[in-house]
C-alpha positions as a Markdown table, in Angstrom:
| # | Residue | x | y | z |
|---|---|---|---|---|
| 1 | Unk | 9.3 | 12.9 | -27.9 |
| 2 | Unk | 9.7 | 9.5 | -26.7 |
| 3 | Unk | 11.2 | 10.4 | -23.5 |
| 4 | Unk | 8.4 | 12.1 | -22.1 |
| 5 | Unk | 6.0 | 8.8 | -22.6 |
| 6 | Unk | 6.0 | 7.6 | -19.7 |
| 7 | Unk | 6.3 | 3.8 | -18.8 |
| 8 | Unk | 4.4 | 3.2 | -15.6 |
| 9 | Unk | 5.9 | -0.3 | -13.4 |
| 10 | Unk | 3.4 | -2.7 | -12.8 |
| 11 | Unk | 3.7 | -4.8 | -9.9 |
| 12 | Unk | 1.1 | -7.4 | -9.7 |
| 13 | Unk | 1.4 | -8.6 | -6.0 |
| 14 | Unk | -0.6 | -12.1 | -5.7 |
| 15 | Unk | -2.2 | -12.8 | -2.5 |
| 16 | Unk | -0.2 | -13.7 | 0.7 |
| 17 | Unk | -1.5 | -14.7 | 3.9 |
| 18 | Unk | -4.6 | -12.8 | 5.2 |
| 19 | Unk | -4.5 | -11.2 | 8.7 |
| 20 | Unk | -7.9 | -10.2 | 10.1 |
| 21 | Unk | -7.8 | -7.2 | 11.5 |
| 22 | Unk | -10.4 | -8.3 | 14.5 |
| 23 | Unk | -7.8 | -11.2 | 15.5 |
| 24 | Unk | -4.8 | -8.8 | 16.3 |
| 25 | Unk | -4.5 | -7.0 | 19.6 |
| 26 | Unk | -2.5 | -3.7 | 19.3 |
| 27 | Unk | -2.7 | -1.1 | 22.1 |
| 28 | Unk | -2.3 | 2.7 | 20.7 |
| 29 | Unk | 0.3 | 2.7 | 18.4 |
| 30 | Unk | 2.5 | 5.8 | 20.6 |
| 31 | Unk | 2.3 | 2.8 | 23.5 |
| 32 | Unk | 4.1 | 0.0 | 21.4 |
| 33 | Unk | 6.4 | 2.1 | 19.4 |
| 34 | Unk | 9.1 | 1.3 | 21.9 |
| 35 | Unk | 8.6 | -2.0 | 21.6 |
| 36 | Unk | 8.7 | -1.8 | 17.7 |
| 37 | Unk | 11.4 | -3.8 | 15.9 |
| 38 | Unk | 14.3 | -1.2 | 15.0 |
| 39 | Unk | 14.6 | -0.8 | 10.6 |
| 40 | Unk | 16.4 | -3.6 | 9.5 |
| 41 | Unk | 15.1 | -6.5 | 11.6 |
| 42 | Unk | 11.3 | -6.1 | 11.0 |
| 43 | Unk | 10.0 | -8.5 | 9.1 |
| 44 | Unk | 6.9 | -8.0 | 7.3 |
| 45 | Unk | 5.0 | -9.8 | 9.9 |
| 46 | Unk | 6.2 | -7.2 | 11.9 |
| 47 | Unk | 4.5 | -4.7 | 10.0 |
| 48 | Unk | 1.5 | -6.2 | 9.3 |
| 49 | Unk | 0.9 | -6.6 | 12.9 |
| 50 | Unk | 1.7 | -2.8 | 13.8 |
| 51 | Unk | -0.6 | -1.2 | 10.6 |
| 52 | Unk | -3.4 | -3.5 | 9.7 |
| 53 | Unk | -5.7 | -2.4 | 12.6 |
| 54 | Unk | -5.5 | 1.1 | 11.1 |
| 55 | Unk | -4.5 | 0.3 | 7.2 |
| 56 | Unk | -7.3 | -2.0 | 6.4 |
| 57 | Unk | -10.4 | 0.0 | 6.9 |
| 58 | Unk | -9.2 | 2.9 | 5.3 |
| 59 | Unk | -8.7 | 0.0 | 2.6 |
| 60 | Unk | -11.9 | -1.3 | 2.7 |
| 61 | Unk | -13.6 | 1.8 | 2.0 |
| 62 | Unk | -11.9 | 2.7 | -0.9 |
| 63 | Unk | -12.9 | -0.5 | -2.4 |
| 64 | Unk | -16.4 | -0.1 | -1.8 |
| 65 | Unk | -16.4 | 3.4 | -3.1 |
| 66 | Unk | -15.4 | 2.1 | -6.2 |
| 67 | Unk | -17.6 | -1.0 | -5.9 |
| 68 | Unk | -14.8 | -4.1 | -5.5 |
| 69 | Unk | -15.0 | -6.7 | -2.3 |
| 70 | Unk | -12.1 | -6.7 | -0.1 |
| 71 | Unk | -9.6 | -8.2 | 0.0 |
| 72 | Unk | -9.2 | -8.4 | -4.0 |
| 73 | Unk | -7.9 | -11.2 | -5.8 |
| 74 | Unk | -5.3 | -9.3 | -6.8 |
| 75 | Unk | -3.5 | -6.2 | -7.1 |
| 76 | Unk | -1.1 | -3.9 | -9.1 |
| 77 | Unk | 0.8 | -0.9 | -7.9 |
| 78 | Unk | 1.7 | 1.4 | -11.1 |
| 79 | Unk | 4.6 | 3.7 | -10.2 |
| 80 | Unk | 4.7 | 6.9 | -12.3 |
| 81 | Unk | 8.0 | 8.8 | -11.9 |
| 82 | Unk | 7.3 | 12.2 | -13.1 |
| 83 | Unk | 4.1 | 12.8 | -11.9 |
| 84 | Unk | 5.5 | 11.7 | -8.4 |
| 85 | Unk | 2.3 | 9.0 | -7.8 |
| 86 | Unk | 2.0 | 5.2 | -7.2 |
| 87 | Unk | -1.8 | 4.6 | -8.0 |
| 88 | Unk | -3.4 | 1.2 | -6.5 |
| 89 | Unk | -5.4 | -1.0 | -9.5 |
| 90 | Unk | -7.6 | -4.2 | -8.4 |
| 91 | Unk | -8.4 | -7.3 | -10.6 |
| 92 | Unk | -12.3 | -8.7 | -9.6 |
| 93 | Unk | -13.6 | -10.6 | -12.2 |
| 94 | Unk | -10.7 | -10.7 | -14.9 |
| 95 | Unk | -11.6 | -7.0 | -15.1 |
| 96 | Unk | -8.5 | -4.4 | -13.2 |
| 97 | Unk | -10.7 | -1.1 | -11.9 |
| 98 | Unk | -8.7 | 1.8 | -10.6 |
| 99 | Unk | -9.0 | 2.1 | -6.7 |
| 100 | Unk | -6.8 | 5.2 | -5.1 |
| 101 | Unk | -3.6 | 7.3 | -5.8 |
| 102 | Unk | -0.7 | 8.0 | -3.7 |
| 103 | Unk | 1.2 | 11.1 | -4.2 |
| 104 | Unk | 5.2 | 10.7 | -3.4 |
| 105 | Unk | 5.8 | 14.1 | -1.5 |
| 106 | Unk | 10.0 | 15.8 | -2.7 |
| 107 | Unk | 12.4 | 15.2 | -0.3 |
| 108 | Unk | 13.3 | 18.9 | 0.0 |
| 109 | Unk | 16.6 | 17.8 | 0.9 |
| 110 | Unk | 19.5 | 17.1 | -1.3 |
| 111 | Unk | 22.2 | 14.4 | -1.7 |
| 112 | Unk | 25.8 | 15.0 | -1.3 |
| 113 | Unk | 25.5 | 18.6 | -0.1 |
């Protein structure tokens, strides 16, 4: 019986540096790809610069549909294995309100084959 609780992970990610959106200059994403830094020498500057322009309003929305201000003070990622999610929780007030879930699609490929 115990196995099947499940234990969620909680990552509570403090605030780093915030990038405004309006400040960066990106053309079209297809455009720049090329100059993209290859996996394994990006930095997370790197990919804040490529996906903010598009991430964050996306971002800001789901906050206000669930009434929080953007950015949040802070944030906590719960990762739930089995039920192949990561849902996104914010903390306004000293009070953590649910904001969106991510499903985790099956790699329908398998290892070692």
């Amino acid at each position: 019986m115990l196995k099947k609780v499940i234990c969620p992970l909680m990552l509570v990610l403090l605030p780093i540096e915030y990038v405004q959106a309006e400040s960066l200059y990106i053309p079209s994403p297809s455009s720049t790809y090329a100059l993209y830094p290859p996996a394994g020498s990006r930095t997370v500057t790197d990919v804040m610069n490529r996906y903010t322009p598009f991430v964050e309003p996306r971002l800001k929305r789901y906050f206000e549909n669930v009434g929080l201000t953007y950015p949040p003070q802070n944030i906590a990622l719960f990762a739930m294995k089995q039920e192949r999610n990561v849902e996104l929780w914010a903390k306004e007030n000293g009070k953590w309100s649910y904001v969106k879930r991510y499903d985790i699609k099956k790699n329908e490929w398998s290892y070692g084959a």
